[in-house]
C-alpha positions, 0 to 999 in steps of 0.5 A: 448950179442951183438953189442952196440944198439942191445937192450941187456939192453932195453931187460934186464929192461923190463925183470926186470920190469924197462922200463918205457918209450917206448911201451912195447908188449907181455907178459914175462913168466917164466918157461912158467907162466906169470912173477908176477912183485910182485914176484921182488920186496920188500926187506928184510934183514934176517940172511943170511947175513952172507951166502951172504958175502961167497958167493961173497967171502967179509968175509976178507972185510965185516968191511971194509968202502965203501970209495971214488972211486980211493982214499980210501976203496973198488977197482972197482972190490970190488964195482962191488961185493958189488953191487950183495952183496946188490941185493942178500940180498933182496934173489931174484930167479933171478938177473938182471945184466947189463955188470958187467964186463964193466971197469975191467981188466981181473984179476978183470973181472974174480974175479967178473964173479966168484961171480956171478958163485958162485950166480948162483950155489945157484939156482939163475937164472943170467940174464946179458948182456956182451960186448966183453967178453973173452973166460973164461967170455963167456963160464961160461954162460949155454945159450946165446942170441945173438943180432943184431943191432936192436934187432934182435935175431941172436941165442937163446940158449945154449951154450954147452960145449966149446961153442960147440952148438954156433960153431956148429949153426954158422959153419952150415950157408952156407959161415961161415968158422970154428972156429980157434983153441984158437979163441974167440967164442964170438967174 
């Protein structure tokens, strides 16, 4: 999370393998092993199908046609699904998701943070930026990097429930007021 040109998803294709312009420094490690970009890649269609329908909640519309945007077939929401859908066929450990709420009220919002909840309670690890999320949005990751302008990490970590690591690291700096009852943590 963080501010636009923070780096969240210069950050995010560099994690998933897709810079390919700029310096890129260091090495990525998973689990504290050195990332296999092979591990990432190839795609393969296998019988669970069907469990990936359930899991983004598409088996009332899994016959349905894509259709033209704001004319016929499948809402934005449904569209933001049907993306993660295609990116689980290829069973990924991780998935990458750059602002997948960007666009939507909050009903639809909710209703696509919910799949990717449901994702995520596979064992699938879920790498997402997020800009200017709700508190219900917000408090359904388990951590957090939280990032300036330029890239620079103001909090690594969890967030606790409630959010109540991310308060409690902010409340601690000198000069930082606590947190209103109802107010968003993320902002």
């Amino acid at each position: 999370m963080g501010v636009s040109g923070a780096g969240k998803t210069t950050l995010m294709d560099v994690l998933a393998g897709r810079k390919t312009s700029g310096t890129i420094e260091g090495d990525i490690r998973i689990g504290g092993f050195p990332k296999v970009q092979e591990t990432f890649l190839g795609f393969r269609v296998t019988e669970f199908v069907k469990e990936v329908l359930e899991i983004i909640e598409f088996d009332e519309i899994k016959d349905c046609l894509v259709g033209m945007l704001g004319v016929s077939g499948l809402s934005t929401e449904q569209r933001k699904r049907l993306t993660i859908d295609l990116e689980l066929v290829a069973n990924p450990s991780i998935i990458f998701m750059d602002e997948p709420t960007t666009g939507l009220d909050a009903r639809a919002a909710a209703i696509v943070m919910r799949a990717v909840k449901n994702v995520a309670e596979t064992g699938r690890t879920i790498v997402c930026t997020i800009h200017q999320p709700s508190i219900d949005i917000f408090e359904a990751f388990g951590e957090l990097i939280l990032l300036k302008a330029g890239g620079q990490v103001i909090y690594s970590g969890p967030l606790g429930q409630h959010s109540s690591s991310v308060i409690e690291y902010f409340e601690a700096i000198s000069g930082v007021q606590k947190i209103r009852n109802n107010y968003n943590p993320a902002t």
